[in-house]
Each structure stands twice: as C-alpha cells, then as structure tokens.
C-alpha positions as CSV (number, residue, x, y, z in Angstrom):
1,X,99.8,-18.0,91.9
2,X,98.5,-17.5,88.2
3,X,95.6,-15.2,89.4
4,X,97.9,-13.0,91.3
5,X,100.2,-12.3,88.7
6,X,97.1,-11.8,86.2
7,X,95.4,-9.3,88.5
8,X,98.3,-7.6,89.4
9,X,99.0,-6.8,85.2
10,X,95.4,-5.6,85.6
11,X,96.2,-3.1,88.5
12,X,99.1,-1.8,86.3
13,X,97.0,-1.2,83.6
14,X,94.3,0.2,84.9
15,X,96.6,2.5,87.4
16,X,98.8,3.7,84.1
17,X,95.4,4.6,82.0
18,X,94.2,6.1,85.7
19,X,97.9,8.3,86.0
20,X,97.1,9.1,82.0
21,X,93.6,10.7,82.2
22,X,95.0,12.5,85.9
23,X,97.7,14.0,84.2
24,X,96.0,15.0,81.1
25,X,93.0,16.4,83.2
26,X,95.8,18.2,85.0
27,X,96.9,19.8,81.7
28,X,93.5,20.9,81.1
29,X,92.6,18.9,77.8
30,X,88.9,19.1,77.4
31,X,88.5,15.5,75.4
32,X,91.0,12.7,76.1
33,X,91.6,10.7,73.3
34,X,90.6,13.5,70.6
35,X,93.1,13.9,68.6
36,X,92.4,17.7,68.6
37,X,92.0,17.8,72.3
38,X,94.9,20.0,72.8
39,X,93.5,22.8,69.9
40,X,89.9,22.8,71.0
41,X,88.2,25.6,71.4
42,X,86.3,27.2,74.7
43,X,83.0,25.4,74.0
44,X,85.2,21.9,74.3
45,X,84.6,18.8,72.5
46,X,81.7,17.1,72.3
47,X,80.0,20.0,74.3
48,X,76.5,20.7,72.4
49,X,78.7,19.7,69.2
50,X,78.8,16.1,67.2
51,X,81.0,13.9,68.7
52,X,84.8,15.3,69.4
53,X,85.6,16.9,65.9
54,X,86.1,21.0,67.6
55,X,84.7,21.6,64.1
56,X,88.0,22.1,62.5
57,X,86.8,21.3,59.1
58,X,86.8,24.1,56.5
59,X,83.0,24.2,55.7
C-alpha cells in the first residue's frame, strides 16, 4: 500500500512539471526556467549564446 501511494505522488509530480513545460511551450517561451525567458530575443536563449543570459547585460 506504501508504494502505491509513493508512486502515485510521483505521477502528480512529474504530470504537474509535464502540464508546466506544455503550457509554457504553448505560450512560446524559448527557455523554461530562464528567468528572462519571457524577454528573450529572436535568437532565443542558449541558441549559439552562453548558457540562458539573452545577453541583457549592459556591456
């Protein structure tokens, strides 16, 4: 009974981050978990750039 109860708080967890990334994807956010994702520009996040900055900084 103990394992049903564990892997059934799994499948809610991995079906909410699932519904999260679908939705997001959805909305058309380039990077999930950037916290610039929404703001990036056309070449996207971590597309031929260093990691998931958009290169926002002001150099």
């Amino acid at each position: 009974m103990d394992n049903l109860i564990v892997i059934g708080i799994l499948l809610v967890i991995v079906g909410a981050a699932v519904l999260y990334i679908w939705k997001e994807k959805k909305k058309g956010t380039r990077c999930i978990g950037c916290p610039a994702a929404g703001h990036c520009s056309s070449n996207g996040c971590g597309k031929a750039k260093e990691n998931c900055n958009c290169h926002t900084d002001s150099n």
